[in-house]
N, C-alpha and C positions, 0 to 999 in steps of 0.2 A: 504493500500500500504506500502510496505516495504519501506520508505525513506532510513533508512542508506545503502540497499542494492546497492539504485540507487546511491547514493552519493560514494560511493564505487567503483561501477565500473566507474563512471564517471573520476572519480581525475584518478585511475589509467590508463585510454585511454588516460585523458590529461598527463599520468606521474609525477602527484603533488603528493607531500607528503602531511600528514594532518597541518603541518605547514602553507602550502602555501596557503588552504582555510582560514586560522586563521588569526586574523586581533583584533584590538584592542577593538571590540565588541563582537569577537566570541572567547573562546578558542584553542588550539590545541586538550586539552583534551577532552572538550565537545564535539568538529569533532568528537573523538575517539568513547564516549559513545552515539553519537545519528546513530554512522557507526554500532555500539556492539545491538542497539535496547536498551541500557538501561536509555538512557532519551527520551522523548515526544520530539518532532522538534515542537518548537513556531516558529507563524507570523515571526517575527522580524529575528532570528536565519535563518528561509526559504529563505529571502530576499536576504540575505546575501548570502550565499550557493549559490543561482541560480544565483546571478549577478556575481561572480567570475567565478563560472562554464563557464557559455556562452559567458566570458570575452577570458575568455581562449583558446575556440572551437573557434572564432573569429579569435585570433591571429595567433592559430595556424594551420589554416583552417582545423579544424575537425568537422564534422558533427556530434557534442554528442547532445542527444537528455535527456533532462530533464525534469519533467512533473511535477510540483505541483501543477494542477489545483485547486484540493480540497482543501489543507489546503491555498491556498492563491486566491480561489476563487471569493472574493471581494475585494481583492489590487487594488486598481488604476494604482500603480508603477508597480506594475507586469504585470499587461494587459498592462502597456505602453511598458513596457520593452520584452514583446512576440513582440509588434507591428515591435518596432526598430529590434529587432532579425530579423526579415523575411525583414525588407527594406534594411539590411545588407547583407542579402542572395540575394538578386535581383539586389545590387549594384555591389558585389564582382562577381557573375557569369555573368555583363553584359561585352562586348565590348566597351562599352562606346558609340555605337552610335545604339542600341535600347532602350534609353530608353529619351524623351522630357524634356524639359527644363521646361515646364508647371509642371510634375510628381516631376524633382529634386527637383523645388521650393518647390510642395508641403514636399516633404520629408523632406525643411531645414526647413520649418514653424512646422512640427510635431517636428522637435528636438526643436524649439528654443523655446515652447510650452510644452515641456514632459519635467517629473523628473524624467530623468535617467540616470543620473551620467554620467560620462565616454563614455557611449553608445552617448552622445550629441555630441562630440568629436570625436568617430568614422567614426558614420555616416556623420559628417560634410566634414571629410577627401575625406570618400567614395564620396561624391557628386563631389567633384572639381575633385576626378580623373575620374569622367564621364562626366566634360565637356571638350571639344574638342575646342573651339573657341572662346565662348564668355568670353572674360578676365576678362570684367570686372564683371559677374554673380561671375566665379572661384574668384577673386577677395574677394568679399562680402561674401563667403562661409568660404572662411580661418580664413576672419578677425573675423566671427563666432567663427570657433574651436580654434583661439588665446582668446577672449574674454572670451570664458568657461575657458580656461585653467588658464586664470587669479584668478580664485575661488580654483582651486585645490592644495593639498602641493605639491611645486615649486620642491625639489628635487627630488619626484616620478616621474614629467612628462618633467624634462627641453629638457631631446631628444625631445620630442613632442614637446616641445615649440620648439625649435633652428631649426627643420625639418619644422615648417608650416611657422615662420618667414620667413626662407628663400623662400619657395616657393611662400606667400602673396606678398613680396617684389617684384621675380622678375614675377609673374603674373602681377602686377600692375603697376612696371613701365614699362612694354611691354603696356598697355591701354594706358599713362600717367596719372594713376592717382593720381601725386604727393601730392595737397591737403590734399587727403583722407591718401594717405601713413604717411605724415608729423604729420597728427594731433594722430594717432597711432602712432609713433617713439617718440610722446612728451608724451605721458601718458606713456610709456615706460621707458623714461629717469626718470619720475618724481614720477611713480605713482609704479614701481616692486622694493623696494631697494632689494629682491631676486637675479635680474638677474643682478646685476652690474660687480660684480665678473667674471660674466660669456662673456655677452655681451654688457656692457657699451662700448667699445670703436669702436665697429659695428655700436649703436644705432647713436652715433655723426658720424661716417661718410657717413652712408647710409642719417642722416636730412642734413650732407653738401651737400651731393648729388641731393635730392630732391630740396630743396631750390636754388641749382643752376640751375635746371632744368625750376624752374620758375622766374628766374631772381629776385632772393632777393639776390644778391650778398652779402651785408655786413652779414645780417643771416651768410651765407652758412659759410662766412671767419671766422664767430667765433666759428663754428660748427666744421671748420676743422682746429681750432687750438685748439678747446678741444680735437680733436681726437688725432693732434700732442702731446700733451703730455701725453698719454702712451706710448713716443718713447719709453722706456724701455723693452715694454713688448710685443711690436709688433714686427709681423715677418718682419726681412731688410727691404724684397722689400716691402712688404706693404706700409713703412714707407717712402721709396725715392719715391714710386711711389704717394704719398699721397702729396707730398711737390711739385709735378708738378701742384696742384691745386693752390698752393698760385699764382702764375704769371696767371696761367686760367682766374682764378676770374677778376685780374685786366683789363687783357684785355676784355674780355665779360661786365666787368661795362663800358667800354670805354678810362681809363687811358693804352696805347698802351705804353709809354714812362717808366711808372714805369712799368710794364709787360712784356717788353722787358728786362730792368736793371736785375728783377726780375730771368728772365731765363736764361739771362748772365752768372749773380751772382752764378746760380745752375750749371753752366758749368763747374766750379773752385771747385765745390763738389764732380761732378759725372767726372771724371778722366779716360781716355780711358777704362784701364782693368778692366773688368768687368759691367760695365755700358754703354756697348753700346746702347744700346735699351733707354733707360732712353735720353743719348744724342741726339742720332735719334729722338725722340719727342720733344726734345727743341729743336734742330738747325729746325727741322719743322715747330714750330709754330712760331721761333722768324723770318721767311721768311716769312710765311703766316700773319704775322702781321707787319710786313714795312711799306707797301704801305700805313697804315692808320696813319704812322708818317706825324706829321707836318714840321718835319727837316728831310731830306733826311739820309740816313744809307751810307756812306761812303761805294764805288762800292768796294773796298778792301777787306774791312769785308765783304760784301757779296760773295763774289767769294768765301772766306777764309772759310766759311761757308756749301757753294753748296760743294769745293771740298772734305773736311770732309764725310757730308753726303753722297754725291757719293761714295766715298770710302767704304761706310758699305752696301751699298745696298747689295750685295751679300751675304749676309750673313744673314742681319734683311727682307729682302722684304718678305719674304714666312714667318715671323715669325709675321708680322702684324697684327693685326684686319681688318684695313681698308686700304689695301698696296696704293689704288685712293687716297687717300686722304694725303699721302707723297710724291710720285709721283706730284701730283698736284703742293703741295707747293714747291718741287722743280721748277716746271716751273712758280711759280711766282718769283722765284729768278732768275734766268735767262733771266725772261722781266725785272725784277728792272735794270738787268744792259746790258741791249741792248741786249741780244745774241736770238734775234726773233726766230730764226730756232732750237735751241735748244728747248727754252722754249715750242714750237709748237711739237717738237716728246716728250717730255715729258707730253704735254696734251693728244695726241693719247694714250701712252703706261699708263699714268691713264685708259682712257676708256678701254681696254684689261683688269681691274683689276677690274670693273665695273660688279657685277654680281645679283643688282639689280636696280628697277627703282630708290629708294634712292638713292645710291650711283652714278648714271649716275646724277642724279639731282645734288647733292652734286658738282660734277666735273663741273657739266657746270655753276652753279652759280660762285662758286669759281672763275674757267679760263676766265669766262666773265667780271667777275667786277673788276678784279685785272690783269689782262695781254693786255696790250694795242694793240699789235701787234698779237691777238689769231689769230688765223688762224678761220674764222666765216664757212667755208664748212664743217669743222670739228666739229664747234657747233651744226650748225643745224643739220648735219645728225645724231647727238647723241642724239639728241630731239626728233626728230621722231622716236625715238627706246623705249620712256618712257613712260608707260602708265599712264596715270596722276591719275587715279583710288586708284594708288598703292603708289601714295604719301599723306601721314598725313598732314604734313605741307608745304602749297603750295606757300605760299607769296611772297617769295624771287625767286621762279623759276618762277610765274607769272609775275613778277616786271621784269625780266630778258627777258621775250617774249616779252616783251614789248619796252625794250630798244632796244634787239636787232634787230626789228622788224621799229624800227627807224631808225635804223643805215643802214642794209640793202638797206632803201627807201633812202637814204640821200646819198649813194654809189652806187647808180644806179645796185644794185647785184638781176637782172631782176629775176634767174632762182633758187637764193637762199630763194627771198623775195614768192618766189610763194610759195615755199615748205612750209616753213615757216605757210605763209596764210593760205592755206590747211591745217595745224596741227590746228591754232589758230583757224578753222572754224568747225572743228570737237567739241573742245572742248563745 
């Protein structure tokens, strides 16, 4: 068989020069004279040659077809590396939803199992994009093709790195599986001095984030005061939006009084122009956290506060994440200082904002346990609109059916406590 002929036409369908099959084992030259027929193609040399080649038909979805059965007919690495070729072929022309979760597995157990460079990596990729639902499989798949990527030289693959980081991350905190995230963010921090440059100051604030998600507050706080100081190098808003974590923390540990000071404090920072959005999320939370004061918040400041935020609604409501969950706080400010009726169209006009069973939960928790005067026709019929199925975490809205299911009996509210009963008897 003519090797240099195939080699020859192959680079040139992929468009390479003889530099680009060349590598610190092969020459440019020798490409040249085994393309010319005038040196023998050794083992070793062939190996080379074929993994670049079918590296490159990969990337660039060409179907180049290279054959060195004979001179590398008893490689191990080659039979593995024909193998991985055809499981890339069935991943890349799948839909993502013929091919079992049983089949991907097998396919991450042949990479994590085979020596074949690069191809481990690929194919690890190709799996997660075939899974559709289970997060936490996609999950386990990435932290694979991060793991391999760990072994390779750092500035050939850091896209690759920075492209699966990010997707491991947010597949896994969609499962929660903070744990598993955290102990990968700490071999990160400790264990690549490579990617420091790069993404040292991601790594500290995605472990603040993790760590707060499992209630290790003091962790988190020192996580996100390593992150704070790359002020210099962080983009602004990164960095003001990063600084709304220092009062988070305190109130979620339960100090409400310094958490409250704390987003005061950031009020006299962030200065109308320009920081509205920023202020909108403090004067929110420093309402939604009152009620759990032990000294009452002078009804002054609070009004002084609601008219503020009132005033941006137009403008920040449709620019929200969670527009229920400002809405809301608003109407705990408004029961803090008696205006019942208000506080009551601002718990309705949350549920209007309300577009899944999360968030209807989120709203009735909230408006239950912190507005004294809620309007309870308005709870319940929001309850029975929430399929409990669709909620992850149910403690606090169970805790909630319960009280308010007291409350009802104890007010004699005949035709609400029924409804109510009915939901609770379903469940």
């Amino acid at each position: 068989m003519n090797y240099g002929q195939m080699i020859r036409t192959a680079r040139k369908r992929l468009s390479l020069n003889q530099s680009d099959l060349a590598n610190n084992k092969i020459s440019r030259t020798l490409i040249s004279e085994i393309e010319k027929g005038n040196t023998n193609l050794v083992t070793s040399k062939a190996l080379l040659i074929y993994k670049k080649i079918i590296e490159e038909s990969y990337l660039q979805n060409e179907d180049v077809q290279v054959n060195f059965d004979e001179i590398l007919k008893d490689n191990f690495e080659y039979t593995q590396l024909k193998q991985g070729k055809e499981i890339l072929m069935k991943l890349s022309q799948s839909e993502g939803d013929n091919i079992s979760n049983f089949d991907l597995e097998n396919y991450r157990v042949f990479a994590l199992r085979s020596e074949i460079g690069i191809f481990k990596y690929y194919i690890f990729r190709a799996i997660a994009s075939n899974i559709k639902e289970d997060m936490a499989f996609k999950s386990k798949v990435l932290l694979n093709a991060l793991d391999f990527l760990k072994w390779v030289s750092f500035e050939e693959i850091y896209e690759k790195y920075d492209e699966t980081l990010k997707e491991v991350t947010t597949a896994a905190y969609k499962e929660g599986l903070f744990e598993e995230l955290i102990h990968y963010y700490e071999y990160q921090k400790d264990g690549l001095i490579e990617i420091r440059e790069f993404i040292e100051p991601r790594v500290y604030y995605n472990l603040f984030l993790f760590n707060e998600m499992i209630k290790k507050y003091e962790v988190a706080y020192r996580y996100l005061n390593a992150y704070l100081d790359y002020s210099t190098s962080l983009d602004q808003d990164d960095y003001h939006d990063a600084l709304l974590g220092i009062p988070r923390l305190s109130t979620k540990a339960g100090d409400y009084e310094k958490g409250i000071k704390q987003y005061e404090d950031l009020l006299s920072r962030f200065v109308v122009d320009g920081y509205q959005q920023q202020r909108s999320i403090i004067l929110s939370n420093i309402l939604f956290n009152v009620p759990k004061l032990e000294t009452k918040m002078d009804s002054n400041k609070i009004e002084a506060y609601l008219e503020e935020l009132i005033s941006m609604l137009p403008d920040i409501l449709e620019k929200r994440d969670f527009p229920s969950e400002l809405l809301v706080n608003i109407a705990i400010g408004y029961g803090l200082i008696g205006k019942n009726e208000k506080a009551n169209n601002y718990v309705k006009k949350a549920f209007e904002y309300t577009k899944t069973a999360v968030l209807r939960k989120n709203v009735v928790v909230d408006a239950f346990n912190n507005i004294e005067a809620v309007n309870l026709e308005t709870i319940v019929n929001n309850i029975t609109k929430i399929e409990l199925d669709e909620i992850i975490s149910k403690d606090s809205f169970m805790l909630v059916l319960l009280k308010l299911q007291k409350t009802l009996y104890k007010k004699g509210e005949t035709e609400y406590r029924k409804v109510l009963d009915d939901y609770i008897d379903k469940i």
